[in-house]
N, C-alpha and C positions, 0 to 999 in steps of 0.2 A: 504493500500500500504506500509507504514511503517512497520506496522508486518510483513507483509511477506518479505521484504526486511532483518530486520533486522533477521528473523527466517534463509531466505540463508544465510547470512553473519555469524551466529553461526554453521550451519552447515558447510560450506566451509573452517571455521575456525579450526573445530575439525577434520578433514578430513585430511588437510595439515598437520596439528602437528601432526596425525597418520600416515602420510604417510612418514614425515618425520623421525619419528621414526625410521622407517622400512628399511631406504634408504640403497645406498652403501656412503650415504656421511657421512650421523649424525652421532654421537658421543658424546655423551652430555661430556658438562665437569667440574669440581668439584666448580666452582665459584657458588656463587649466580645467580639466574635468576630472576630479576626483569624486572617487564612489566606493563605496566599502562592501563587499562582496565576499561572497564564497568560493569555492572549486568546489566539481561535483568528486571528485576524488581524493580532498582533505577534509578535517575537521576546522572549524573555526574561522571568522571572519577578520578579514583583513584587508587594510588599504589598497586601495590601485589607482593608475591616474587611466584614463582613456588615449586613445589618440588616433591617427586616422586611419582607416582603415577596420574602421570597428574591431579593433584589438584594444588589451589593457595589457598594461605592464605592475607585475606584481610587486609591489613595495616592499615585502618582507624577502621575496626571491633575489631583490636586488641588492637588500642590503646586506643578502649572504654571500651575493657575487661578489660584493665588498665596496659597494655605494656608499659614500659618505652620507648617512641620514644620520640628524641633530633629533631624531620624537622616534616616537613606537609605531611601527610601521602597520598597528595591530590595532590603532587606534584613531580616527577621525579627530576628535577632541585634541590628542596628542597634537598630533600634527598643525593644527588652529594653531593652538598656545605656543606653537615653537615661532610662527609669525614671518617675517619676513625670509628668513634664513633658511629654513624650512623649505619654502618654495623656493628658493632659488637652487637647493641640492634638488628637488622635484624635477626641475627645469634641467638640470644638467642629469640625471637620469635619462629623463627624454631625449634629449638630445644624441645619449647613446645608449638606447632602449632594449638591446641585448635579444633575451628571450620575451616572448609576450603571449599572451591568451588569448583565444578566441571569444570577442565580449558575449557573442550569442550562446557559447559553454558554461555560463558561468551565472547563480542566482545571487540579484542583485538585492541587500537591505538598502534600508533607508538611509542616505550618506552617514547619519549621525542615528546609530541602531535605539539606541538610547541613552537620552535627553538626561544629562545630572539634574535636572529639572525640568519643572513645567515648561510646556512651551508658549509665548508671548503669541496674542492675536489683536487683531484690532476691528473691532467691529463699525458695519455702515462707514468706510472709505471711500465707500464709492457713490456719489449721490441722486443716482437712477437705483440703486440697492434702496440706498434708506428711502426714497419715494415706494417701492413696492416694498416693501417691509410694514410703513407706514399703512400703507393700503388695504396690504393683507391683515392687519391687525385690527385696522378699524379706528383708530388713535391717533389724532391730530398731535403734531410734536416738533420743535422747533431742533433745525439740526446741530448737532452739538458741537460746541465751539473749541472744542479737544477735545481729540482721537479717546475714543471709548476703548479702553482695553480690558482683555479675558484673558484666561490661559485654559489651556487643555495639560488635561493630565500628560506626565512622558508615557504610560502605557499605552495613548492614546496612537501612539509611534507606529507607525506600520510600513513596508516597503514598497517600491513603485511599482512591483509588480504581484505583493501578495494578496489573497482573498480577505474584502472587508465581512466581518463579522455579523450576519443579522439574525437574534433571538429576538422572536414574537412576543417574547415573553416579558420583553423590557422595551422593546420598541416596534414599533410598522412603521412609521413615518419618518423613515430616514432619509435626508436630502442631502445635495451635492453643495459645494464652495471651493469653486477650482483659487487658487489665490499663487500670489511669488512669495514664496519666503525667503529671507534675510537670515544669514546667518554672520553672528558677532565674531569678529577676530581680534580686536583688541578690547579687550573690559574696561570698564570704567564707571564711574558715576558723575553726576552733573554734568555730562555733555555737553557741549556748546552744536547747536543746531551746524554754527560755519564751520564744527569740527568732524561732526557725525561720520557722513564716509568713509574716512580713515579709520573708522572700526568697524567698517564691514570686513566680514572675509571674504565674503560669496554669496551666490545666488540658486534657489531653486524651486522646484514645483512643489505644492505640497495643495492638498483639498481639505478643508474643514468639514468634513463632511459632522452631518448634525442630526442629530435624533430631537425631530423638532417637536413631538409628542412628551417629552423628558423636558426638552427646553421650557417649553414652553404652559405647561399643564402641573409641572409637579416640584417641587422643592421650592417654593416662593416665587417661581420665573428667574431665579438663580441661571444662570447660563451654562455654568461651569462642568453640570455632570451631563448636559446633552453634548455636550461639546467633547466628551472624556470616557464615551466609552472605548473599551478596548480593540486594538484597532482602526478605530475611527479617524486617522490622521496620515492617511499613505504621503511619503517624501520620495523624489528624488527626480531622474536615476541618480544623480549625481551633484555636487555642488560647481557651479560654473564662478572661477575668483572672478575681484572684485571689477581686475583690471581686462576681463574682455568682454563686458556688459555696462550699456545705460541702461540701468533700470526703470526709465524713463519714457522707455519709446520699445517698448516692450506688447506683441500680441499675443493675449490668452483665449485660449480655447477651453470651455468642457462640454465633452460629450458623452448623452447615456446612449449606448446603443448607436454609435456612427450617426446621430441626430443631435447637432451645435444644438445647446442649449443655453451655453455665454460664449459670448463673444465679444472681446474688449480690449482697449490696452490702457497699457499703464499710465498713462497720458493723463486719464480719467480719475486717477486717487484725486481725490480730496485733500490729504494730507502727505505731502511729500515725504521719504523715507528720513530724509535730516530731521523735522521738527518730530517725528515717531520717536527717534532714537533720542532726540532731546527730549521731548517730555516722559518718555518710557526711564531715561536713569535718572530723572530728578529725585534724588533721594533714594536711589533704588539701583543699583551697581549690577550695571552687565558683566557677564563671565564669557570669555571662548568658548564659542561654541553653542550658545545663545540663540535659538532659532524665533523669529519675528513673523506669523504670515500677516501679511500688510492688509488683508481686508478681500473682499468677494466683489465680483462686480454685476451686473442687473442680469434675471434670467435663474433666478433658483427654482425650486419646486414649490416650496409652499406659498409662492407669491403668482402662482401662475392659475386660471382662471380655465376649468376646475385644478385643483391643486394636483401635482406629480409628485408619485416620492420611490424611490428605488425600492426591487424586489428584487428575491433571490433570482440570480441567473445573471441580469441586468450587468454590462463591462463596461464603468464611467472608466473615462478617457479624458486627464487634464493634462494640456501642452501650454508652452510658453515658450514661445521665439526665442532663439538664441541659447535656450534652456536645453527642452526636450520632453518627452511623453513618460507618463505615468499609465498604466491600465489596471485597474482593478477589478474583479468578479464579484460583485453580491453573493455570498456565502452563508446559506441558512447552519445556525450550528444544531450539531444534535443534541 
C-alpha cells in the first residue's frame, strides 16, 4: 500500500511540474529554487536546489562530494539562518553541479516541512476579496486600515503535492485560498517598512485553504482553528530567493478541477509586502524561516453564488508566475 501510494504521489508530482511548465501562468524566475525532498530509495528529507532541466542537485550528496556548505544540508530552516553565505556556497554548487536527480523521481515536502511555529496570514488583502467576503456575510464593514492578521497552526503544513485531508466529521465546507507566501531570512523586530525586503529570503505558493463551517459557525468566529486543520496548508514546490522575483507583478492562479476559479496578481494587494512585514514585527520579532501568506484574492467558494466548497476526489491546483504549481487531491480520511 505504501508503494503504491508513494509510486502516485511521484507521478502526480512530475505531472504538475510539467504541467506547470507548460501553463499560461509559469515563468520560472532567475532566483534559486530550493525544495526539501525525499528519494524514493533513502530515508529522510533533505535539501536540494532545482535547476534546468528538471533535475535537482542533492545538498547532502554534495557536501559528501566535499562542497563547502556553512548549514545542514538536512535542513531548510538551516540553511535560511546561515543567510547570505549560505547561498553563495548554493551558487557555486550549481555552478559545478556534479551528480543530480531526476526532479520527477523524487516526492517533494513542503520547502519548510515544519514551521518552529505558526505560520503568519493576513486576511482581506485583496479588496475585490473583502467586497465578496462582505457580501457573503451579509455585514456592512469599513475596510481595515491595517492588515488583519491570523496564523495557522504548523501542523496545518502540508506538501505541494500531498492529499489535503477531509473528515465529514469536523468539516464539509472546505474552501480554496491560492495566496504567495513570504518566507523571513533575516529576523528581527520593529522593522522599518524602507527596511522590510532585506528580510525576505524567498518566495512561494502556499493555499489557505479553510474549513469555513469551523470558521465561521463554531468557536466564537475565532479564525484560527478553521484555518489549522491538519493538513490544510499545502507549500511549495519550492522557495524561489529573494533576488529572482518582484513580488509585485506577480500572476496567480487557483484551480478546482482545470476550472480558474482566481485569477489575479499581485499588483492587486492592498497592503504591500514592506508595510506586512513592518506592522507584522512591531513588537513581535520575526525568526528565519518565518512563512507570511500575504492574503487571497477574489473568486473563493463561499462567496460564490450558490456557494462551492471542495469534495473528496476534487485536484485544487494553485500556481504563481515565476513560482510554480502546487496540486493537491481532496482526500476523504477513514
Amino acid at each position: 500500500m505504501e508503494t503504491s501510494r508513494r509510486a502516485f504521489m511521484l507521478a502526480t508530482a512530475g505531472a504538475a511540474l510539467a504541467t506547470g511548465a507548460n501553463s499560461a501562468v509559469a515563468a520560472e524566475g532567475t532566483g534559486l529554487r530550493l525544495l526539501t525532498f525525499e528519494r524514493k530509495d533513502q530515508l529522510g528529507a533533505r535539501v536540494g536546489l532545482a535547476i534546468a532541466g528538471d533535475k535537482v542537485i542533492d545538498l547532502i550528496a554534495a557536501k559528501k562530494a566535499g562542497a563547502a556548505l556553512g548549514f545542514d544540508p538536512a535542513d531548510m530552516i538551516s540553511l535560511i539562518a546561515a543567510g547570505a553565505p549560505a547561498l553563495a556556497q548554493v551558487r557555486a554548487v550549481a555552478a559545478k553541479p556534479g551528480e543530480t536527480l531526476a526532479l520527477g523521481d523524487l516526492r517533494l515536502h513542503s520547502p519548510i516541512p515544519r514551521p518552529p511555529r505558526n505560520i503568519f496570514a493576513v486576511g482581506w488583502n485583496y479588496l475585490a476579496h473583502f467586497n465578496e467576503s462582505e457580501t457573503a456575510q451579509k455585514a456592512k464593514q469599513d475596510y481595515p486600515a491595517h492588515p488583519v492578521f491570523f496564523s495557522k497552526a504548523s501542523h496545518s503544513m502540508n506538501g505541494p503535492f500531498d492529499p489535503i485531508p477531509f473528515d465529514p466529521a469536523v468539516s464539509t465546507l472546505i474552501d480554496w485560498e491560492g495566496e504567495l507566501a513570504v518566507v523571513i531570512g533575516k529576523g528581527g523586530r520593529n522593522i522599518k517598512e524602507a527596511d522590510a525586503m532585506g528580510h525576505v529570503f524567498g518566495y512561494s505558493v502556499i493555499n489557505d485553504t479553510t474549513a469555513r463551517d469551523v470558521q465561521a459557525k463554531k468557536h466564537g468566529g475565532q479564525w484560527f482553528k478553521g484555518k489549522s486543520l491538519d493538513g490544510h496548508g499545502p507549500m511549495g514546490p519550492w522557495i524561489v530567493t529573494a533576488d529572482g522575483l518582484d513580488p509585485d507583478k506577480l500572476h496567480l492562479q487557483t484551480r478546482v478541477n482545470g476550472v480558474v476559479k482566481q485569477d489575479a496578481k499581485t499588483t492587486q494587494m492592498y497592503f504591500k509586502i514592506p508595510r506586512i512585514i513592518a506592522e507584522l514585527s512591531a513588537g513581535l520579532t520575526l525568526e528565519p524561516g518565518d512563512v507570511i501568506a500575504t492574503g487571497t484574492p477574489p473568486g473563493v467558494g463561499n462567496a460564490r453564488k450558490p456557494p462551492e466548497y471542495l469534495k473528496p476526489g476534487d485536484i485544487m491546483e494553485t500556481e504563481i508566475e515565476g513560482i510554480g504549481i502546487i496540486r493537491n487531491t481532496i482526500t476523504q480520511v477513514a
